[in-house]
BASEDREN-945089 format. One record per residue (C-alpha): residue number from 1; x negated, y negated, z. Coordinates in nm, 3 decimals, m for minus. Example, Ala and Ser with C-alpha at 12.3 -4.5 7.8 and 13.67 -1.06 7.14 Angstrom:
<nodes>
+-----+---------+---------+---------+
! seq !      px !      py !      pz !
+-----+---------+---------+---------+
!   1 !  m1.230 !   0.450 !   0.780 !
!   2 !  m1.367 !   0.106 !   0.714 !
+-----+---------+---------+---------+
</nodes>
This chain:
<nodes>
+-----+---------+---------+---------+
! seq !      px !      py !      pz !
+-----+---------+---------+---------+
!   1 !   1.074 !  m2.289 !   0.817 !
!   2 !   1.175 !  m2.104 !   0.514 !
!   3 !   1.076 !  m2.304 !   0.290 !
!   4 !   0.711 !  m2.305 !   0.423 !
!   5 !   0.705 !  m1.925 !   0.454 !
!   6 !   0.825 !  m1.943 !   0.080 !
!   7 !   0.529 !  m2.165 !  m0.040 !
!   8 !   0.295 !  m2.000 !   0.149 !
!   9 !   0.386 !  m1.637 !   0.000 !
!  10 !   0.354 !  m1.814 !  m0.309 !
!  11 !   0.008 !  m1.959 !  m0.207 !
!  12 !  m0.040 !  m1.581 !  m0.180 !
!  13 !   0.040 !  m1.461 !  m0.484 !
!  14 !  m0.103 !  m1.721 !  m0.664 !
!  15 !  m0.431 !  m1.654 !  m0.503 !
!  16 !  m0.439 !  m1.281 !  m0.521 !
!  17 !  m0.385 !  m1.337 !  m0.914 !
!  18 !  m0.643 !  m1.566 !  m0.960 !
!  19 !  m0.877 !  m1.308 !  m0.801 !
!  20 !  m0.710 !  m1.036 !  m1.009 !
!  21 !  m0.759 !  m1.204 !  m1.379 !
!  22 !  m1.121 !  m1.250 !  m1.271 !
!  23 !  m1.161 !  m0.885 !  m1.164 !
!  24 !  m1.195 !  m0.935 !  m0.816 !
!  25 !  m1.231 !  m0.634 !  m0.634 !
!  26 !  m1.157 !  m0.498 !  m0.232 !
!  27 !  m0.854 !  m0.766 !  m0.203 !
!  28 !  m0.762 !  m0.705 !   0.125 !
!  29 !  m0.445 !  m0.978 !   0.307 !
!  30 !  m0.489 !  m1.036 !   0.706 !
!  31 !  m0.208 !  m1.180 !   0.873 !
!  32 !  m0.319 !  m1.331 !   1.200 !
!  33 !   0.013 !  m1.502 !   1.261 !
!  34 !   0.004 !  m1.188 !   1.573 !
!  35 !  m0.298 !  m1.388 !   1.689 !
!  36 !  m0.357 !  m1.592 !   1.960 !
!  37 !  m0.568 !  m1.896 !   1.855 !
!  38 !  m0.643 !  m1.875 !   1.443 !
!  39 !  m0.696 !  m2.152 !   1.253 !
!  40 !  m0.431 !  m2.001 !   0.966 !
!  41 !  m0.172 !  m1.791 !   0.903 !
!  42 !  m0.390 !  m1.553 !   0.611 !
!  43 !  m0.725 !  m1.449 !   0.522 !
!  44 !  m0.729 !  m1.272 !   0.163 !
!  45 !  m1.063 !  m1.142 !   0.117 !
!  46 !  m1.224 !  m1.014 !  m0.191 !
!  47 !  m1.564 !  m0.921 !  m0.384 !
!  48 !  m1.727 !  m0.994 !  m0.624 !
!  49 !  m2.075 !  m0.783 !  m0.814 !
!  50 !  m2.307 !  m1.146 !  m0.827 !
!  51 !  m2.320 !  m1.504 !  m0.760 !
!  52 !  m2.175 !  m1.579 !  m1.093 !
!  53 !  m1.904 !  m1.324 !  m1.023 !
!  54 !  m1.792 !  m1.458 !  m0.703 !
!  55 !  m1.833 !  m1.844 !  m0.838 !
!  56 !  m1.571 !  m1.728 !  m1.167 !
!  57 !  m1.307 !  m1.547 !  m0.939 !
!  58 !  m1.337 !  m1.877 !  m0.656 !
!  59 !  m1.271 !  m2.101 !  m1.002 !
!  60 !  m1.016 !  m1.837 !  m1.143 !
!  61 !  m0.841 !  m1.885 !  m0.807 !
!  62 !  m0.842 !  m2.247 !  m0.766 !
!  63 !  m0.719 !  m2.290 !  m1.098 !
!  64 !  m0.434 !  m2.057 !  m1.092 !
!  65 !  m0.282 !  m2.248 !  m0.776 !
!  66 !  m0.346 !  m2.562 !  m0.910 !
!  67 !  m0.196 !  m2.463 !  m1.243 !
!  68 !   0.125 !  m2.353 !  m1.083 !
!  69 !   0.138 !  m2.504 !  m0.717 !
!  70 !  m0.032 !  m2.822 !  m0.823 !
!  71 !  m0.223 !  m2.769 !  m0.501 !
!  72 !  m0.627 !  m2.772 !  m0.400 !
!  73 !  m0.795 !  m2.656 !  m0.135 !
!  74 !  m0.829 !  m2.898 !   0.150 !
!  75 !  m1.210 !  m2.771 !   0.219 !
!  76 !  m1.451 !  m2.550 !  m0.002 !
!  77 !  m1.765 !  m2.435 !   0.141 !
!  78 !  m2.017 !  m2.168 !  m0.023 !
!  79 !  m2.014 !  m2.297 !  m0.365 !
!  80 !  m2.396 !  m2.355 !  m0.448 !
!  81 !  m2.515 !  m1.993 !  m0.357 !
!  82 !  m2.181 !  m1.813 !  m0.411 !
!  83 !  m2.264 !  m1.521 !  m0.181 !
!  84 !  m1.959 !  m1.639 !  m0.029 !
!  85 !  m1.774 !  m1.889 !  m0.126 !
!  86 !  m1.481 !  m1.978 !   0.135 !
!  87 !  m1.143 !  m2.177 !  m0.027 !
!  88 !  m0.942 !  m2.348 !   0.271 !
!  89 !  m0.535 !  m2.406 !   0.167 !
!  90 !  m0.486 !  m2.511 !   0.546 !
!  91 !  m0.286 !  m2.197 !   0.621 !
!  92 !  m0.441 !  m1.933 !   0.406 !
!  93 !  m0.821 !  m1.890 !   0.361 !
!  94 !  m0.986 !  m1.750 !   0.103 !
!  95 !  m1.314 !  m1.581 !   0.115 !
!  96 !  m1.517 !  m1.449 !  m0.162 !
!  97 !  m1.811 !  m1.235 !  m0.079 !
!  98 !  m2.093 !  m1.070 !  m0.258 !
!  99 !  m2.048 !  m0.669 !  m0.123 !
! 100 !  m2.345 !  m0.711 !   0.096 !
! 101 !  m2.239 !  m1.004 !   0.256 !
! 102 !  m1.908 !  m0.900 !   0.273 !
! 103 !  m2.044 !  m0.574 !   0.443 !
! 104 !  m2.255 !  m0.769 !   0.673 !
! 105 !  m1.994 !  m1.027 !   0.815 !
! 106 !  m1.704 !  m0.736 !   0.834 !
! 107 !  m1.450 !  m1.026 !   0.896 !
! 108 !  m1.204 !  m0.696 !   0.884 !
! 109 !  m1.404 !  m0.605 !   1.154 !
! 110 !  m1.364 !  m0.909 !   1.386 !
! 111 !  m0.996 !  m0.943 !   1.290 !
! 112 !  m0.922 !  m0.579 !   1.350 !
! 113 !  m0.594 !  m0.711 !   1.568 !
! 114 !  m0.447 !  m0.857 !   1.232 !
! 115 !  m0.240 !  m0.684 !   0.951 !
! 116 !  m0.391 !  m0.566 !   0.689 !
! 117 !  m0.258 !  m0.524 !   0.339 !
! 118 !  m0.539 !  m0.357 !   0.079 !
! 119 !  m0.445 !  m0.429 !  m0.276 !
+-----+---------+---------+---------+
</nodes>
């Protein structure tokens, strides 16, 4: 058990610095492990300012874990229009939203149960 809680709060990291070299702004960490019935552990969320913003930070991000983690996402979604561009590492999701669409899902919203760390 450790050693999964290890590599996934080095998923984590990993992540939130790939956002960060790309300028990623609003990263915000839910933990849902609280949570009845998630499908992961994390969401980290972020924003980016344009398509081509959110597209650089989603490639900054896989990248970085794949540089140090050797690791990809099992599913990416979002890619084409990059409004929102969702990275799935099984346990810890990453989604990358345009401000508007970020503003008009408010996953903080529907998650309001889970702990949230702002960064």
């Amino acid at each position: 058990m450790n050693k999964l809680k290890s590599s996934t709060d080095q998923l984590i990291t990993e992540i939130i610095k790939g956002i960060e070299e790309n300028k990623g702004l609003d990263i915000t960490l839910l933990d849902l492990r609280e949570i009845e019935n998630t499908v992961c552990d994390y969401f980290i969320i972020a924003s980016g300012n344009s398509n081509t913003h959110v597209s650089s930070i989603a490639g900054s991000v896989e990248k970085e874990v794949s540089k140090v983690l050797h690791e990809k996402p099992w599913h990416t979604e979002g890619e084409q229009l990059a409004e929102w561009v969702l990275l799935d590492y099984v346990n810890v999701v990453v989604h990358i939203f345009q401000k508007p669409v970020r503003e008009h899902y408010d996953i903080e919203g529907l998650w309001g149960d889970a702990k949230i760390t702002n960064f």
